[in-house]
C-alpha positions as CSV (number, residue, x, y, z in Angstrom):
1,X,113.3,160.0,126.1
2,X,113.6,156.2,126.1
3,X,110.8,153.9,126.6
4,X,111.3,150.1,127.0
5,X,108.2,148.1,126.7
6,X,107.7,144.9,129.3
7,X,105.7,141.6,128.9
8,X,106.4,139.9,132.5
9,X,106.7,136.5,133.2
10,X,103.1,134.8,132.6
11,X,103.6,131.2,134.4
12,X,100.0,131.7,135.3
13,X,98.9,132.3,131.9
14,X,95.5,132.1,130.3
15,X,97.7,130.7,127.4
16,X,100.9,129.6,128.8
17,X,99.1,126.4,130.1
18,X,98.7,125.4,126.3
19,X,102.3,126.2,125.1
20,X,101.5,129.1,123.5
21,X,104.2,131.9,123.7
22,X,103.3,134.4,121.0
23,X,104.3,137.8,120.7
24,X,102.3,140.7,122.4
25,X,100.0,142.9,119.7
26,X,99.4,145.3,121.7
27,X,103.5,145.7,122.5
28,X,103.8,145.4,119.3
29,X,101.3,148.0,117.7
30,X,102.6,150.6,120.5
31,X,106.1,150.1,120.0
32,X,105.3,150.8,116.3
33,X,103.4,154.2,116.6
34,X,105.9,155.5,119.0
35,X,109.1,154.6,116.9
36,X,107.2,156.2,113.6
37,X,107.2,159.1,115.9
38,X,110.8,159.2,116.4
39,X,111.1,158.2,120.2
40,X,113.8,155.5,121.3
41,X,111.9,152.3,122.2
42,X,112.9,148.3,123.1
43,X,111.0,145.5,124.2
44,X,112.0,143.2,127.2
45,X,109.1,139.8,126.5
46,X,110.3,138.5,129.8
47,X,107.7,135.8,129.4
48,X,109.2,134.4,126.3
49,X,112.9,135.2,127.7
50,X,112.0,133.4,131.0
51,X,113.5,136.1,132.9
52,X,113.7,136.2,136.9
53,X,112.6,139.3,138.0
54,X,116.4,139.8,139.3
55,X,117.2,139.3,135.5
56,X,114.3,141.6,134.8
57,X,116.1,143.9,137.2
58,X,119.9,144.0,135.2
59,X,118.2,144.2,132.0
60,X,116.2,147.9,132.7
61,X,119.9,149.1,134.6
62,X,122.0,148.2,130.7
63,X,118.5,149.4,129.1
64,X,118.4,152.4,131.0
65,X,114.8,153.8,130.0
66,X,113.1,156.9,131.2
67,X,109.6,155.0,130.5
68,X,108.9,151.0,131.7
69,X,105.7,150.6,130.4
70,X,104.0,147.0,131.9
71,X,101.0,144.8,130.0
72,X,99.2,143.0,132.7
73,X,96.4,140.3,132.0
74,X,94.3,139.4,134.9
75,X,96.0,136.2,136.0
76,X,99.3,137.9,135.5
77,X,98.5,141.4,137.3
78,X,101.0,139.8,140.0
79,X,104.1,139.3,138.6
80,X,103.5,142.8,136.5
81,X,103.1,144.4,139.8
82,X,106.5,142.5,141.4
83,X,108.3,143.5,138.2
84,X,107.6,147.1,138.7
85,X,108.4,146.7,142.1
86,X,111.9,145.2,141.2
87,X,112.5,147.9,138.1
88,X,111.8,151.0,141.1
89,X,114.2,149.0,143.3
90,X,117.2,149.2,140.8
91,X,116.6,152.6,139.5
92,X,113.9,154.4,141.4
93,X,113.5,157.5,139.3
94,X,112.2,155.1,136.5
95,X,108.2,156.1,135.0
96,X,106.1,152.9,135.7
97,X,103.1,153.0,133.4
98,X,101.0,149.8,133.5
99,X,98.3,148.9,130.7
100,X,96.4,146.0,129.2
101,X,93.1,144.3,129.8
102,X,93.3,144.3,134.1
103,X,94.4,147.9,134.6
104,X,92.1,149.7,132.6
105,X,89.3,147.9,134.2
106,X,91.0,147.5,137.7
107,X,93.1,151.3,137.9
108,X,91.9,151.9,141.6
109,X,93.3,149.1,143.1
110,X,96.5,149.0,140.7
111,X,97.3,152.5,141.8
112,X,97.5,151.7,145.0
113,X,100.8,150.2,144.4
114,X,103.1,152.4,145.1
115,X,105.3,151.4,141.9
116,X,103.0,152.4,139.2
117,X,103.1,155.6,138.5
118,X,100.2,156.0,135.6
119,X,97.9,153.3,134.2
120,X,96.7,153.8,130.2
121,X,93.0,152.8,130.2
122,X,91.7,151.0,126.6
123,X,93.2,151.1,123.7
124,X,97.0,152.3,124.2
125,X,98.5,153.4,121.4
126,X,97.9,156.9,121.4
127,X,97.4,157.5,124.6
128,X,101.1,156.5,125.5
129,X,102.5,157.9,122.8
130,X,100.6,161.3,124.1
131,X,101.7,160.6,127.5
132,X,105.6,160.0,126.7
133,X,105.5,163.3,124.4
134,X,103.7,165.2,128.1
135,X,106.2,164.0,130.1
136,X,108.8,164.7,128.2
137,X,107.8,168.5,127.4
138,X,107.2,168.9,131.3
139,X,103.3,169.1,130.3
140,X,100.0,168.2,132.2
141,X,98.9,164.9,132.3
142,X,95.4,165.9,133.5
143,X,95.2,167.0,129.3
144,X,95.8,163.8,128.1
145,X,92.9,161.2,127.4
146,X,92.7,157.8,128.4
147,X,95.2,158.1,131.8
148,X,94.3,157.4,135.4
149,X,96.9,158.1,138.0
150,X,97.5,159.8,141.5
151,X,97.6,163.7,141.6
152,X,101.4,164.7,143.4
153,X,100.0,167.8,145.2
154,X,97.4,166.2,147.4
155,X,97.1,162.1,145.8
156,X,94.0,162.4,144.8
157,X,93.1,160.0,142.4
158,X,93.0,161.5,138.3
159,X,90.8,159.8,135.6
160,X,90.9,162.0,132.4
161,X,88.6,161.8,130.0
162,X,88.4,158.4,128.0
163,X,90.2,158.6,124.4
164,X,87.7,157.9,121.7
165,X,88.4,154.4,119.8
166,X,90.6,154.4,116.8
167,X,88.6,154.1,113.8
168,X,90.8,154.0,110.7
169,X,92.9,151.0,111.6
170,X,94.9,151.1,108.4
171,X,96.6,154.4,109.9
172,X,98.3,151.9,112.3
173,X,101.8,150.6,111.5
174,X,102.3,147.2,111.6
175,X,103.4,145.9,114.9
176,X,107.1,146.7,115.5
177,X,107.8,142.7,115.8
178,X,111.6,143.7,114.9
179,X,112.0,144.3,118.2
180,X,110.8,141.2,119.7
181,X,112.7,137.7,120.0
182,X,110.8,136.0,117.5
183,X,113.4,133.2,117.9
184,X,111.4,131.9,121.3
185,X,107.7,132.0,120.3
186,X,105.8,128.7,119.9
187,X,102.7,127.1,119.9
188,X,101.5,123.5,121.1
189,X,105.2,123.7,122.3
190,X,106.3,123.6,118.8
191,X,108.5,125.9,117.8
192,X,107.7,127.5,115.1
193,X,107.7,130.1,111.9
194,X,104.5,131.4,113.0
195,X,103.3,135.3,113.0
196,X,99.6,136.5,115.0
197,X,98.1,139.2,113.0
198,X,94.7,141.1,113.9
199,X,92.1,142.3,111.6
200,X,89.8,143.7,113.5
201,X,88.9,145.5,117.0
202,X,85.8,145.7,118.7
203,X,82.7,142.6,118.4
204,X,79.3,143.6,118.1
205,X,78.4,140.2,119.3
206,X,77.1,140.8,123.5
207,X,78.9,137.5,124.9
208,X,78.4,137.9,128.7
209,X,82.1,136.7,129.7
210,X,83.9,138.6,126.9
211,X,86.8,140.6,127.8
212,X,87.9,141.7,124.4
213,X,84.5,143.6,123.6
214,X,84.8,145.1,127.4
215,X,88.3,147.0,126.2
216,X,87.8,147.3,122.5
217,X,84.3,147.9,122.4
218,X,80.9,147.0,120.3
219,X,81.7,148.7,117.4
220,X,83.6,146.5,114.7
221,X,86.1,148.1,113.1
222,X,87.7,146.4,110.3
223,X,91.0,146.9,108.5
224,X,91.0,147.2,104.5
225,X,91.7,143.8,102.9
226,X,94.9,145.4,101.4
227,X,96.4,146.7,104.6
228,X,96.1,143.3,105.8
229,X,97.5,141.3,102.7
230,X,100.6,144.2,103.0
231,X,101.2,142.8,106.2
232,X,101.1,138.8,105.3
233,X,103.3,139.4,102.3
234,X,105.7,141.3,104.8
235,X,106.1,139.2,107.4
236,X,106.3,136.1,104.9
237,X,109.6,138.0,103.0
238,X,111.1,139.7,106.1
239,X,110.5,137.1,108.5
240,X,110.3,133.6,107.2
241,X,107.4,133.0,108.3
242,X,105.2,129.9,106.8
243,X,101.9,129.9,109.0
244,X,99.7,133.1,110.3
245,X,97.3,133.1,113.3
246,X,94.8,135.9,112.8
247,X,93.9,136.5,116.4
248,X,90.1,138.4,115.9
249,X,87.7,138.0,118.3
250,X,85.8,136.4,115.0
251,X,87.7,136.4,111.6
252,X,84.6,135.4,109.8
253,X,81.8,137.7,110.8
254,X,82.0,139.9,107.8
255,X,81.9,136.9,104.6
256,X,82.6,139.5,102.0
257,X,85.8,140.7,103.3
258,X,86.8,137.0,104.2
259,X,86.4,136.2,100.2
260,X,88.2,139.2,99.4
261,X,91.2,138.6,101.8
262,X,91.5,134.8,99.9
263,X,91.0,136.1,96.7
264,X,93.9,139.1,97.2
265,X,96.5,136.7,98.9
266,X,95.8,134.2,95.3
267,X,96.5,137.1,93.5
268,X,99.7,138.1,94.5
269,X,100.6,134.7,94.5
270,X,101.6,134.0,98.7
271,X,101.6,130.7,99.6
272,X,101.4,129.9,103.7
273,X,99.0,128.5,106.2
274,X,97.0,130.4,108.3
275,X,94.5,129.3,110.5
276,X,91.6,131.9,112.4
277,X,88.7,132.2,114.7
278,X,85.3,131.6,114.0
279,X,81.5,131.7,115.1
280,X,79.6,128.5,114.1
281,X,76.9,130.7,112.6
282,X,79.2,132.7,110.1
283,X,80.3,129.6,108.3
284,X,78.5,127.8,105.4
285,X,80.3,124.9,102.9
286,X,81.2,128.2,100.1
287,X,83.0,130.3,102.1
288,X,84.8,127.0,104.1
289,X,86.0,126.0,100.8
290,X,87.4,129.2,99.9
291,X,89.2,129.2,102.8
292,X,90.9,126.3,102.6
293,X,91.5,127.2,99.0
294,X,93.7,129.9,100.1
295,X,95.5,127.9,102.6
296,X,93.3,128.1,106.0
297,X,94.0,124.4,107.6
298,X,92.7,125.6,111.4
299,X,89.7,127.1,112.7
300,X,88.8,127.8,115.9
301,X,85.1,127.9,117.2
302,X,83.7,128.6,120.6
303,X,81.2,125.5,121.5
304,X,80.8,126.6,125.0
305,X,78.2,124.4,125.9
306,X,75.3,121.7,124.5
307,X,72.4,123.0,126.9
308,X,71.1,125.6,125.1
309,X,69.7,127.4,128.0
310,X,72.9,127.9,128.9
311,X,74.0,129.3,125.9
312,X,70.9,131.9,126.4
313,X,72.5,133.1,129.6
314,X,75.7,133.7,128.0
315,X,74.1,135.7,125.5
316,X,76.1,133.8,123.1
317,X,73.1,133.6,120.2
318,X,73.6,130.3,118.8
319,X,72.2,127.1,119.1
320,X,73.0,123.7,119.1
321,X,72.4,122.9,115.7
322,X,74.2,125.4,114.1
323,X,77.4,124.3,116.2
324,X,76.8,120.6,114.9
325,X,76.5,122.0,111.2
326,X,79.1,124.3,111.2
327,X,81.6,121.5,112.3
328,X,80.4,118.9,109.9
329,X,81.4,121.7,107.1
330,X,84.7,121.9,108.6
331,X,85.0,118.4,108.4
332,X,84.0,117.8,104.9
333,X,85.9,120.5,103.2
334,X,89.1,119.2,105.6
335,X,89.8,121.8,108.1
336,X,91.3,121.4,111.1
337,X,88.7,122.5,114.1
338,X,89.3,123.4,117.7
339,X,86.4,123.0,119.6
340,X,86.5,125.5,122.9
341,X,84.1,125.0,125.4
342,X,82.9,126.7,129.2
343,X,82.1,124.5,131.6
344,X,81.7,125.7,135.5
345,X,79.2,128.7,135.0
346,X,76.7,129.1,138.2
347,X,73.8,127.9,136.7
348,X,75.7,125.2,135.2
349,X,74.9,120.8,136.6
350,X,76.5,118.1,136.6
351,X,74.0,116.5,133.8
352,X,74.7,119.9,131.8
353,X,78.2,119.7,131.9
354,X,78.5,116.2,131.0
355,X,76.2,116.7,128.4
356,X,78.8,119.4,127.0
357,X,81.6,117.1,127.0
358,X,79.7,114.1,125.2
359,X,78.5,116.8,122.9
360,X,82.0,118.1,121.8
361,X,83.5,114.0,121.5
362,X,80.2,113.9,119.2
363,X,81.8,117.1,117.2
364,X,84.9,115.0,116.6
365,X,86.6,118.2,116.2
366,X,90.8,117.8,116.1
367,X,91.4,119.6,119.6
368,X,89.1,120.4,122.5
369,X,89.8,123.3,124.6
370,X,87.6,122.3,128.3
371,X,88.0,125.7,130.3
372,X,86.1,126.8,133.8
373,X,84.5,129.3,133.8
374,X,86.5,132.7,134.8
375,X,84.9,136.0,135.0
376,X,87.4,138.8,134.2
377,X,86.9,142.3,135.4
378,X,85.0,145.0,132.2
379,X,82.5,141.9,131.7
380,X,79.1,141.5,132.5
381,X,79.8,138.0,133.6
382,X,82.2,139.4,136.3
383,X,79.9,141.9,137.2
384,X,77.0,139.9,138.2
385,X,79.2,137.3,139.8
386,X,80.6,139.7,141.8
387,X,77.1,141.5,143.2
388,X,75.8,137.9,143.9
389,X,78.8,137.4,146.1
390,X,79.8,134.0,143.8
391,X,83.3,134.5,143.4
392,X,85.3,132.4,145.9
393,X,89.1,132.2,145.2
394,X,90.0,135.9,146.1
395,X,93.4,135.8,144.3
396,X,94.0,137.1,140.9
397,X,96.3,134.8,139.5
398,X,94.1,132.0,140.1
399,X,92.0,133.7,136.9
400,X,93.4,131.1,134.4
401,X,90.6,129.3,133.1
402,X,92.3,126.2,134.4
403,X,91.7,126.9,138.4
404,X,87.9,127.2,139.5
405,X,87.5,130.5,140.9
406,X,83.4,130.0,140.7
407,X,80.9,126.7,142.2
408,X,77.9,125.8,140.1
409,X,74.3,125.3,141.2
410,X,75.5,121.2,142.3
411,X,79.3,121.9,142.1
412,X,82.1,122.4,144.5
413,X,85.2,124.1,143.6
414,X,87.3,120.6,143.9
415,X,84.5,119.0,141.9
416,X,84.8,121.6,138.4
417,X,88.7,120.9,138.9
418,X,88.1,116.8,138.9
419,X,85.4,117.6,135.6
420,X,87.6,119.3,133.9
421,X,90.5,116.3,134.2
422,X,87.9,114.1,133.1
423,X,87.0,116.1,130.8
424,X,90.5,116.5,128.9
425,X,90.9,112.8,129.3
426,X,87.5,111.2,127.7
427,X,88.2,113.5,124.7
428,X,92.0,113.1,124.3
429,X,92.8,109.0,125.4
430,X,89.7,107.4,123.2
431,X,91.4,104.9,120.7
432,X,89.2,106.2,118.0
433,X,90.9,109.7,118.5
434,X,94.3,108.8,118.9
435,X,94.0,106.3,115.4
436,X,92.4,109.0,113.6
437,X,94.8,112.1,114.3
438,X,97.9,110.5,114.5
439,X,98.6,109.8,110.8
440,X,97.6,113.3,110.5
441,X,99.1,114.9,113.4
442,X,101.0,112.8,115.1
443,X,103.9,114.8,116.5
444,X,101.5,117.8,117.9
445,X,98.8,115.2,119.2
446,X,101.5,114.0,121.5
447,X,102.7,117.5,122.3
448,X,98.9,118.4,123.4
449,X,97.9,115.1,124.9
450,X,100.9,114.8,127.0
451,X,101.8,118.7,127.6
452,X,98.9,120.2,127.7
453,X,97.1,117.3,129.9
454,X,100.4,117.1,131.7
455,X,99.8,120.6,132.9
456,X,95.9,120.3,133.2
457,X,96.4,117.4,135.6
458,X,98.7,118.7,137.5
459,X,97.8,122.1,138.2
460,X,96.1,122.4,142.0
461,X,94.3,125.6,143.5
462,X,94.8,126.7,147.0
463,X,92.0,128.5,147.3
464,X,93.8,131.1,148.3
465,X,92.3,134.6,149.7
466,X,95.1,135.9,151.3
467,X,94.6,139.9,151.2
468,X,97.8,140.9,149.2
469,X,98.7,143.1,146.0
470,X,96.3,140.5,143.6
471,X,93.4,140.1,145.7
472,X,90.1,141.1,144.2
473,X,88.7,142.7,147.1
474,X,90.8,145.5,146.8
475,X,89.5,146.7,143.8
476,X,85.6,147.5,145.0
């Protein structure tokens, strides 16, 4: 039984827009478990590849797999489901099994397509490793946990039983990036010796628009500080890598393990840069300091917005204050800050968006991250938007944080689209700005002001709600 593992082409990318082609965890953290269990297994990143799907098709025929199994993120649910429609062209008797963030909250409506053959719901690894071991002993699939698909006899539709969450994360093997051309990843359109390394699933934080917590859960579950150094001394000696980018929902909610992690990697001596995510209220001048003691130049924080009624609706629990604090920290220790903001939501304003984007030029952070806001199916956000009828681009690939899919209380569509230029521009093309990062900076400045703007500007919906495979209606 051979399994090849797909990452289609993401050209509508929640990420993609900001040159960031990194290699897929949960690819990676599935290919693992099922090669430690002695089963044949490739990966195909057709994203970082830039594949056409007809190039997608000639790669599965010298391949030849039993299994294709697809990750599909909401804006990209598309071009998974034309891949799997090219991969059952070119050798039909091919297993499609489709998982990720959009088919374990959208199953109906993906299993509709007459490609996919079985969607993995939540967290994969197990599950597909169970799944490939069914099929391949001619077993029942009703048995195994975690599985949604059509029922041969009479096509009715089968949801098992969810799989309970994986609580001992250091049981995991470390993502199977062997298997992955780590030759094409980049970020800011750099390319570079970079590795993205997770600490953590599940947030306990109740973030209305979060689509993490939706799949992983409430429930943190955390990774011993020495299962995580193993893998950072790893991938610095067996991939030369220099910088890591730990990719948790919030690297710093837990301050003792965050000293521990820097006190263990100055133990054993690894020198690198890493850079992580962070909640403005978990970080005080101590534990900033030991970070960047231990090499942390980057931190990424989630501003979202300056009215902090708005904040209260996206149960985000912070205020203003603590954002303006937990930057001037940043500053003064001297780490690197993203600043990442939501502008857009329903109950959002003009004035309240405009006070947003002068609040985040008063952060002074290093970047600014202006997205609209995009409710993605699991959330509550999406929920309520969708009951109240305020969703009104229909297509799925417009769900990239960079095409307005929502209006606001005094906002159009085309209005959030000419905010959000505006918004990129007063932050990115003040004098003050551009003199300040460039002795720092200098090459990457001019990689994000002039890529990532490029694409920002550029970029124009069609408001298009065409019924076809990626339309949202089909899934209620």
């Amino acid at each position: 039984m051979k399994v090849t593992f797909l990452n289609p082409p993401q050209t509508n990318s929640k990420y993609k827009f900001l040159g960031v082609v990194a290699p897929s965890l949960g690819i990676g953290y599935m290919s693992a478990v099922l090669e430690q269990n002695n089963i044949d297994v490739d990966v195909l990143d057709a994203s970082a590849l830039e594949l056409t799907y007809d190039e997608i098709g000639e790669e599965i025929l010298k391949r030849n797999p039993d299994i294709v199994s697809i990750s599909a993120l909401t804006p990209t649910i598309g071009v998974a489901l034309d891949s799997a429609d090219k991969i059952k062209q070119v050798k039909p008797n091919t297993i499609i099994v489709l998982g990720g963030y959009h088919p374990t909250f959208e199953f109906q409506s993906v299993l509709e397509e007459e490609s996919v053959d079985v969607v993995v719901r939540g967290e994969g690894e197990y599950t597909l490793l169970e799944l490939v071991q069914t099929i391949e002993n001619n077993g029942d699939l009703k048995k195994v946990q975690g599985l949604a698909f059509h029922d041969k006899t009479d096509n009715s539709l089968v949801v098992t039983p969810d799989r309970p969450i994986i609580e001992n994360l250091d049981e995991l093997p470390f993502p199977a990036f062997h298997l992955f051309p780590m030759e094409k990843y980049r970020i800011l359109n750099i390319t570079t010796n970079v590795a993205t390394i997770i600490t953590t699933r599940g947030c306990p934080m109740q973030c209305s628009f979060c689509s993490s917590a939706a799949l992983h859960g409430h429930k943190l579950r955390r990774r011993s500080v020495e299962n995580v150094v193993d893998e950072v001394e790893m991938r610095l000696k067996e991939q030369n890598i220099d910088t890591i980018a730990f990719m948790d929902d919030t690297f710093t909610l837990n301050k003792r393990f965050v000293r521990e992690y820097c006190s263990e990697i100055k133990r054993r001596g690894l020198k690198f840069w890493w850079g992580c995510t962070s909640r403005v209220d978990t970080l005080d001048e101590e534990l900033l300091q030991t970070m960047k003691d231990a090499g942390c130049i980057t931190i990424f924080m989630g501003v979202e917005s300056a009215d902090q009624q708005m904040l209260e609706k996206m149960n985000k629990n912070i205020t203003v204050t603590k954002t303006e604090n937990a930057f001037k920290l940043a500053r003064k220790v001297g780490i690197r800050t993203i600043a990442s903001c939501v502008i857009g939501m329903p109950e959002d304003t003009h004035k309240s968006i405009n006070q947003t984007i002068d609040f985040v030029k008063k952060l002074n952070p290093n970047y600014a991250l202006f997205s609209l806001a995009t409710p993605y199916p699991g959330t509550r956000f999406y929920n309520e938007t969708f009951k109240k009828n305020l969703i009104k681009i229909k297509d799925w690939s417009k769900f990239t944080l960079i095409d307005p899919v929502l209006e606001t209380i005094d906002c159009s569509s085309q209005e959030l689209r000419k905010i959000q230029k505006k918004a990129f521009l007063k932050f990115y093309l003040r004098l003050g700005y551009l003199i300040r990062q460039v002795p720092d900076d200098g090459f990457i400045l001019l990689k994000t002001v002039f890529g990532v703007s490029k694409q920002i500007l550029s970029k124009q919906t069609n408001g298009n709600t065409n019924y076809n495979k990626t339309n949202i209606n089909k899934s209620k």
